[in-house]
N, C-alpha and C positions, 0 to 999 in steps of 0.2 A: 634557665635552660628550657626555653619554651617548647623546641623544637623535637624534646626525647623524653621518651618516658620510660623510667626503670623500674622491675619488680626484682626482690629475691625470695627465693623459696627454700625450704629442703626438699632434697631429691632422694629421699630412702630407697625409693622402685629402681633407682638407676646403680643406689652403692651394691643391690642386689645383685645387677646385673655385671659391675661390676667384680665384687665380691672383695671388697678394697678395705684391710685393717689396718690400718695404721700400726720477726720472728717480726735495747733503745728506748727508751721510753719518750714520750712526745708529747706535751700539752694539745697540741693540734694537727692535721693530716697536713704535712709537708713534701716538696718534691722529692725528698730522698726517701728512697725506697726501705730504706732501712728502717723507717719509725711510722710505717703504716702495718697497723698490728692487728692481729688472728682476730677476729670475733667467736665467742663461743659457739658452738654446733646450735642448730636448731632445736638439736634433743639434747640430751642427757651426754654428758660427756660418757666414756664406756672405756671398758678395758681389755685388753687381746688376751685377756681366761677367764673362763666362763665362772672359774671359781673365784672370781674378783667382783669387785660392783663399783660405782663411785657413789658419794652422797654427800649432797650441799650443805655446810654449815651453814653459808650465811651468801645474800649477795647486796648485804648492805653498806660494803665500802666505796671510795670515792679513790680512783685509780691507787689500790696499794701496791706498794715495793716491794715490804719485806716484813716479816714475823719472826716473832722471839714468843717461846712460851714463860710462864711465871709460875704455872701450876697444872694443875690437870683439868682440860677444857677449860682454860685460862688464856689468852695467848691478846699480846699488844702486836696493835698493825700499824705501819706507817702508811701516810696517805700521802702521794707525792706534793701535789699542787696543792692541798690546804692547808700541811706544814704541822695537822694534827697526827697524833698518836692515838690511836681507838682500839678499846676492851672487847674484844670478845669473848664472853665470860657464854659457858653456856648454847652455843650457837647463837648467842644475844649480843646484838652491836648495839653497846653502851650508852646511851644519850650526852652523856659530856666525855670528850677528849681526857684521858691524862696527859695530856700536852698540849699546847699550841705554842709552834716558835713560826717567825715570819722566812718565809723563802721564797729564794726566788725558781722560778720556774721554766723557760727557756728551756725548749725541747728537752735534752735529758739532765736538767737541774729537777732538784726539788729537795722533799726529805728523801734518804732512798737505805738508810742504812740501819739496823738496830742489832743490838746481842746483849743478850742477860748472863751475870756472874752473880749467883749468892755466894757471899762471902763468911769464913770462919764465925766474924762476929754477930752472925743473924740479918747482918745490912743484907740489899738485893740491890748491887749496878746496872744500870742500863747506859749503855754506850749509843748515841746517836749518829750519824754523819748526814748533815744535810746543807744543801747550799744558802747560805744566810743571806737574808734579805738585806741591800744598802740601806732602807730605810723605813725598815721595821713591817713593811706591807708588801703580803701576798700577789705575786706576782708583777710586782713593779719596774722588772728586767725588761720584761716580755711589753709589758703595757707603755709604761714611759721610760724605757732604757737609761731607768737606774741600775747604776751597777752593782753586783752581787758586792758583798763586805768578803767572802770567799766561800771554799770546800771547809768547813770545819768540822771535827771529831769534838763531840762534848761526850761528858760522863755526870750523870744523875743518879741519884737515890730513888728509888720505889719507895715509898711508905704512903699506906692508905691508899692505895691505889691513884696516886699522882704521883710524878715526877717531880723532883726538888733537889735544891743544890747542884745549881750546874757547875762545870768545871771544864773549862777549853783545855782540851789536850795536843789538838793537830789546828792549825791555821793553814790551809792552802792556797793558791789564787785559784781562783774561778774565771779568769779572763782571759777569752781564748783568741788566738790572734787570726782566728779566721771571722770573728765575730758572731759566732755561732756557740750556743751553751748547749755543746755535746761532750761526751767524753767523760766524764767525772767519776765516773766509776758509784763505789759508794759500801758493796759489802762488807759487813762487819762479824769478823770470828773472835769467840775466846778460843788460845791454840792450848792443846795437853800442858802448857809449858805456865800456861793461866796470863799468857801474854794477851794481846789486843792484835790484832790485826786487820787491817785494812788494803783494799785493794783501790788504787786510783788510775784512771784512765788519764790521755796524755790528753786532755781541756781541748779539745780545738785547736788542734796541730803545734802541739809547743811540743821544737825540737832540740831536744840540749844531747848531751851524751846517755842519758838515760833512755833513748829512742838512739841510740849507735850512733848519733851523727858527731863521726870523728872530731872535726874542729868547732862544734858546737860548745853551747855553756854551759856549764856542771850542772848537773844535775842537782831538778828545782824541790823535790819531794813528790812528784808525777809523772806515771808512765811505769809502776811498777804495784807492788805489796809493800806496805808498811808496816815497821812490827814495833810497837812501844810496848811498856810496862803499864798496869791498869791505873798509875799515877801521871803517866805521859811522855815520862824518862826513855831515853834510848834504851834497850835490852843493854847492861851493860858487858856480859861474857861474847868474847871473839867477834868485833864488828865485821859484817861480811864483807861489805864493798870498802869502809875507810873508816877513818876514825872520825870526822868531822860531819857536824849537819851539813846539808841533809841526810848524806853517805850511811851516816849511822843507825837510819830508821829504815833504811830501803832491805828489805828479808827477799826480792827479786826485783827486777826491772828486765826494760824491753818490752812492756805490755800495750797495747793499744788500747784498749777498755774492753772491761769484764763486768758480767751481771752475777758471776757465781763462783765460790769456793766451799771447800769442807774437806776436813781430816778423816782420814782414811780409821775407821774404828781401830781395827787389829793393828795397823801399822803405824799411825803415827803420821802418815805423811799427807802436806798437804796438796790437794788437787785445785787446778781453777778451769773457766772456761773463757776465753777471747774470741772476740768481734775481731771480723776482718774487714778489709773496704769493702770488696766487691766479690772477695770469695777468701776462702781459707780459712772458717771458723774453727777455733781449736779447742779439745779437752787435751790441758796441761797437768804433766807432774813436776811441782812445784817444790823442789831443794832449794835449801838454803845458799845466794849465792844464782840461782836461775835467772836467765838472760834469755826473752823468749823470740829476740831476733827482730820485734817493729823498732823502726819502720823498714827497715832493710829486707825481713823475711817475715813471710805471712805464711800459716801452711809447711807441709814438709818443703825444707830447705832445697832441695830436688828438683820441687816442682816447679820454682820460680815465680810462682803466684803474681809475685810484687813488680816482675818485670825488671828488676833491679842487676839480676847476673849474679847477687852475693849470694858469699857462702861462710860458716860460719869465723873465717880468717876474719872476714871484712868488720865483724862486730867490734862495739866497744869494753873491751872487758877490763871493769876495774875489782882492785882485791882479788876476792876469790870468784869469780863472775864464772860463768862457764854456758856451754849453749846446749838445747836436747831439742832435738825434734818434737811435733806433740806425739803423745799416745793415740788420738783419733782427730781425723782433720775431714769436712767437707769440702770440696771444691767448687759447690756453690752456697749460696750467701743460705741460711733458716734463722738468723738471729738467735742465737744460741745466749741463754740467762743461765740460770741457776741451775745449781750443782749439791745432792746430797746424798749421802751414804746413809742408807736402811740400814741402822745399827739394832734389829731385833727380827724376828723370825714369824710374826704375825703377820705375814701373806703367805706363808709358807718360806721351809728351809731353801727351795731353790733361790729364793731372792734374798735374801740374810747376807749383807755385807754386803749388797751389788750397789754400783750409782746407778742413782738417777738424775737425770739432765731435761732441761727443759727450752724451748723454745719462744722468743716471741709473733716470727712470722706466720706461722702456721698454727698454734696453740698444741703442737703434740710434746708426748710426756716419752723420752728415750731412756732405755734400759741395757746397764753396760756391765759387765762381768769381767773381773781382774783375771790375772794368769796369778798360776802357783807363789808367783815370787810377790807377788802383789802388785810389781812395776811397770804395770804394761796395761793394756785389754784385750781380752780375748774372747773373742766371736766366736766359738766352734764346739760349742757345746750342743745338746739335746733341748737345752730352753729354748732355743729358738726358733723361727721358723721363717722360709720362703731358702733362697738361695746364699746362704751363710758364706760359701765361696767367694764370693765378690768382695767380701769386707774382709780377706782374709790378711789384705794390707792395712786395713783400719784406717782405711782410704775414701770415702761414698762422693767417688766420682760423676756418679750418673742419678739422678733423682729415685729410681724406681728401687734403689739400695737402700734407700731411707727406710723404705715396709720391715726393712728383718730385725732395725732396735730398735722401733716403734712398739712401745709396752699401749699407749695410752693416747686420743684422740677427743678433741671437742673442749679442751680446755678453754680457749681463747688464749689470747698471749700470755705466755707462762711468765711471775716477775719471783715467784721462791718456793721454795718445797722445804719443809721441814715436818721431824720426825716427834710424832705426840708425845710429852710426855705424861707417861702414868700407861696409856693404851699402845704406845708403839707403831703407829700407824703413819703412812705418808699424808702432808697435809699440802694441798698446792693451789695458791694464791694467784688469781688472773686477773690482768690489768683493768676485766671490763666490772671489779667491786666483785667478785664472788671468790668463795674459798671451799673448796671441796677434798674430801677423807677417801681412804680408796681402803677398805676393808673386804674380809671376805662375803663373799655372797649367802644368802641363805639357804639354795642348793648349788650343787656343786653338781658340775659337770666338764666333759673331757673341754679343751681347750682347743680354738678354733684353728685352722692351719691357713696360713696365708697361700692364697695362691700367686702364679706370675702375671704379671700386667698383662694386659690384653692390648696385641700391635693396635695400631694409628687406627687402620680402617675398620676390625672390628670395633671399638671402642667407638667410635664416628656410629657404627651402625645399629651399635646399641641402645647409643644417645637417640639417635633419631626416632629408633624403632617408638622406643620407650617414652618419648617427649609424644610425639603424635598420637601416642595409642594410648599411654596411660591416665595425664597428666592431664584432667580437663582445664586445668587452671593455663594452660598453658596451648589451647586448642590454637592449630595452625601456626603455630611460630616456628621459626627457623633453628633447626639444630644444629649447633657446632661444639666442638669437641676442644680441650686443652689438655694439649700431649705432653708436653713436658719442654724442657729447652732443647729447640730443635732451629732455632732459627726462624727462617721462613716458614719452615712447615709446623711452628709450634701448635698453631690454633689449625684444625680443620673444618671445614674445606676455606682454602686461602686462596683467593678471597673469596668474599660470601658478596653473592648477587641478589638482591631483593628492590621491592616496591618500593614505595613512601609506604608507611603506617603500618608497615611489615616489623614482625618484632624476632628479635635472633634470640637463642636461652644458648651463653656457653657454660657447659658441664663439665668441672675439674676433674679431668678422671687421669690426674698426677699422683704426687705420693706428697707432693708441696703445695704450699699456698702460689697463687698467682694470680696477676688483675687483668683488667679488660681497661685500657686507662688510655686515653683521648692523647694524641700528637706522639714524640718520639722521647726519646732521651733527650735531658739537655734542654729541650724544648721550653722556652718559656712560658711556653702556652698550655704545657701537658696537663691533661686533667679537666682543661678550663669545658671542654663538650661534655664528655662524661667521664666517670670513675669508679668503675666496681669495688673500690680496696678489696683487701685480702680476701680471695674465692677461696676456702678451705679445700682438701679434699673432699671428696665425695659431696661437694656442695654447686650450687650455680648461680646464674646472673642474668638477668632479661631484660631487655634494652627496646623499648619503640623507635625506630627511627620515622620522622614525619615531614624533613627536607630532603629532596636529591642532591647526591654529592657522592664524595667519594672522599672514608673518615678512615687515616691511619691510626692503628692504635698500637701496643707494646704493654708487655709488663715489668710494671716501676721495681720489679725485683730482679728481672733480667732484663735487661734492656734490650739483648740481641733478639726476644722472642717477639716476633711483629707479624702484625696481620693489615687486613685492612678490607672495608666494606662498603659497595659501591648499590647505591641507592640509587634507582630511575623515577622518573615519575611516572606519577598516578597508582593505587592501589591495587592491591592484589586483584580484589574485582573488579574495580575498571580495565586494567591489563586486560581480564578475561573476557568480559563483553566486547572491546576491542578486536581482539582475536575472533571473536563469535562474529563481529560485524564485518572483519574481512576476508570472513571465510563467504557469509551470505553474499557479498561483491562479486566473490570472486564465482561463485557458483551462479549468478545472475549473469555474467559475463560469460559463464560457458553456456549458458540455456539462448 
């Protein structure tokens, strides 16, 4: 790309001005908007109370999934694409794997799943679920389209700090009929009940009746939760959906893929989180017997998300099947992963039993609060802050509704949270190899209040102000702004007029990630000029343009949000001598 040149920076002076507090996994940056992921902030990830802090363990992994502890400051990590299992002992990442198994890796293939059981007799289980390689070598799908052997669940022994004794429990297919290795889902629970569970995405559009499709094929063991016995047997008391495999493993279906689940401490019940196509991310409460409506319904059932017209007659209900609307749903896309319940009071009592949910588009860390009954969530308490009103449907219709259960920003793409054991503390794992603890701070001070977004044209004016006068790094370049999903008017000012060799900086001042990304939707070309990926909040993107034209862009996360920048020739200063020279003309012409 000869023709443009890009810088990015952090923009502190401008979240000032702002005053702004706060997502899939992907071997490679792809045209779906969906598996281009948050990079971590430029600074320190940070937390929305002052009596909080974040602090790095470690950021010596190679894209992990998920964690399981084995002791205190103990904790094994899965690595997606190298198929290793890695010791963090210490904030010290291990020099040998306790594990290498071969996988394959295809956008959201890989290792992706772990849970630890010590057992009565002193043994310590580790359940795995990752996509097995056809033929023994890492990433062989992706590279010479061998195909995956499948989705498998194994069960291993710890002892000595390796893995031993495997034991296949779950065999799945891995082969999806759109020929894309998305979907797989992968998290692994032990439930109160000391069963297994598993949550699997439906592979790449495989439609049976397990995704509602009335005259479709029985459902394959995909496209819901799994629940076996830590031997691999069906739960044998009261099957929900039937009495036959796969029936007998399914503990829900109707799911489209999920990065996150966890059991409610007090209650017992389990919650998850679902991806939606293009909008309707959901936090689920997850009965035994729950039907979450894909492919038919995305999002409250109400809202028609999916464009389909169903409602829950239209579902497939087998056994004891039944349908709930979610407890919180977005109606646009954040990549919504992982899901866990702070079962200890070491941030303070206000947060003792609350979820936390995490993100991969944007890398922020959300904070959700149950009602009395436990069944629900409820927004309307004194923790919070900005305008709580709006989410009082548990709805986040509009982007700037994200600020009020945003606890936590700067992560990068969030792939698990888990709670220390031995300190009690939140641990939360980012795609980009780092793993950070969120403890209290060493002083302690009142908690910041969010304030409301600032309209189009301040925001534009502050950018501007602020880029021209502060930012020497960035002297003379063009400020534009990104509002949020608005259409045409997402990016201001639309469209942007400039030179050759004139450079634009656009400033996130959303509450979401979003890109600056070359052609349109759909586009086969999108990307191929330039590509910001994921502009964080309070983050930006600078761009040289040094050909005339006229270059549409959009973001690969909304696609309706477009802009577009029309380039003249000659440079800023030749422009201006220009003008200088036909001003002398014309002033010689009047003499």
């Amino acid at each position: 790309m000869g023709f443009m040149r890009k810088k990015r920076f952090s923009l502190s002076f401008i979240a000032l001005v702002f005053i702004m507090v706060f997502g899939m996994y992907s071997s490679s940056q792809t045209s779906y908007g969906a598996y281009s992921k948050a990079p971590l902030s430029p600074n320190t990830p940070t937390i929305n109370d002052d009596k909080l802090t974040v602090e790095k363990i470690t950021d010596g992994l190679d894209f992990p999934t998920s964690m399981a502890f084995v002791g205190p400051n103990d904790i094994l990590v899965t690595e997606k694409n190298t198929g290793k299992v890695m010791r963090v002992l210490n904030g010290q990442v291990q020099a040998q794997p306790v594990l290498d198994v071969a996988v394959a890796t295809l956008i959201e293939r890989g290792l992706l799943g772990i849970a630890v059981s010590p057992q009565p007799d002193g043994k310590t289980y580790v359940f795995l679920y990752y996509t097995e390689s056809g033929n023994g070598v890492d990433g062989s799908d992706e590279v010479s389209l061998v195909e995956p052997l499948g989705n498998r669940l194994y069960r291993y022994e710890y002892v000595d700090g390796q893995l031993i004794n495997p034991l296949l429990l779950l065999d799945l297919t891995a082969t999806p009929p759109n020929g894309r290795g998305e979907h797989n889902g992968g998290k692994v629970l032990i439930g109160p009940d000391k069963n297994v569970y598993v949550v699997v995405g439906e592979v790449g559009a495989h439609r049976t009746q397990a995704q509602n499709i009335e005259d479709g094929p029985p459902p394959n063991g995909l496209g819901g939760v799994l629940r076996i016995t830590q031997d691999g047997q069906p739960v044998p008391s009261n099957p929900i959906f039937g009495d036959e495999l796969p029936l007998n493993l399914y503990y829900a279906m109707g799911i489209r893929n999920s990065f996150g689940m966890d059991f409610d401490p007090l209650t017992g019940n389990l919650w998850d989180t679902e991806n939606g196509p293009a909008a309707g991310d959901e936090i689920n409460l997850v009965g035994p017997g729950f039907n979450s409506g894909f492919a038919l319904i995305q999002g409250y059932a109400g809202d028609d998300l999916s464009a389909t017209g169903a409602s829950a007659d239209d579902l497939v209900m087998l056994g004891d099947g039944y349908y709930d609307d979610p407890k919180f749903a977005w109606t646009f896309p954040i990549g919504v992963t992982a899901l866990k319940f702070l079962n200890s009071d070491k941030l303070g009592s206000e947060y003792a039993n609350n979820m936390f949910v995490g993100d991969i588009n944007n890398g922020l860390l959300y904070r959700f609060t149950l009602n009395g009954e436990r069944d629900g969530i409820s927004i309307k308490n004194d923790t919070y802050a900005g305008n709580t009103q709006a989410l009082a449907d548990n709805n986040a219709n509009d982007t700037p509704e994200n600020r009020v259960i945003t606890f936590g920003q700067g992560f990068g793409g969030i792939t698990d949270i888990q709670v220390g054991l031995g300190d009690g503390y939140p641990y939360v794992l980012s795609h980009t190899g780092s793993m950070f603890k969120i403890l209290p701070a060493a002083s302690e001070s009142a908690a910041p209040q969010i304030e409301n977004q600032p309209s189009a044209a301040a925001a534009a004016a502050a950018a501007s102000t602020n880029v021209a006068q502060n930012d020497t790094q960035m002297t003379g370049s063009i400020p534009a702004v990104i509002i949020g999903i608005r259409d045409a008017a997402s990016y201001a000012p639309n469209p942007i007029e400039i030179s050759a060799g004139q450079t634009i900086t656009w400033f996130n001042g959303d509450a979401i990630s979003h890109t600056v990304t070359s052609g349109a939707g759909g586009d086969p070309e999108e990307g191929d000029l330039f590509d910001s990926d994921a502009i964080i909040p309070d983050q930006y993107y600078s761009l040289t343009f040094d050909n005339p034209g006229s270059y549409g862009y959009y973001c690969i996360y909304h696609p309706t949000m477009v802009g577009e920048v029309n380039v003249v020739s000659g440079t800023a200063e030749e422009d201006t001598a220009e003008e200088d020279t036909a001003e002398e003309d014309t002033a010689e012409e009047d003499t």
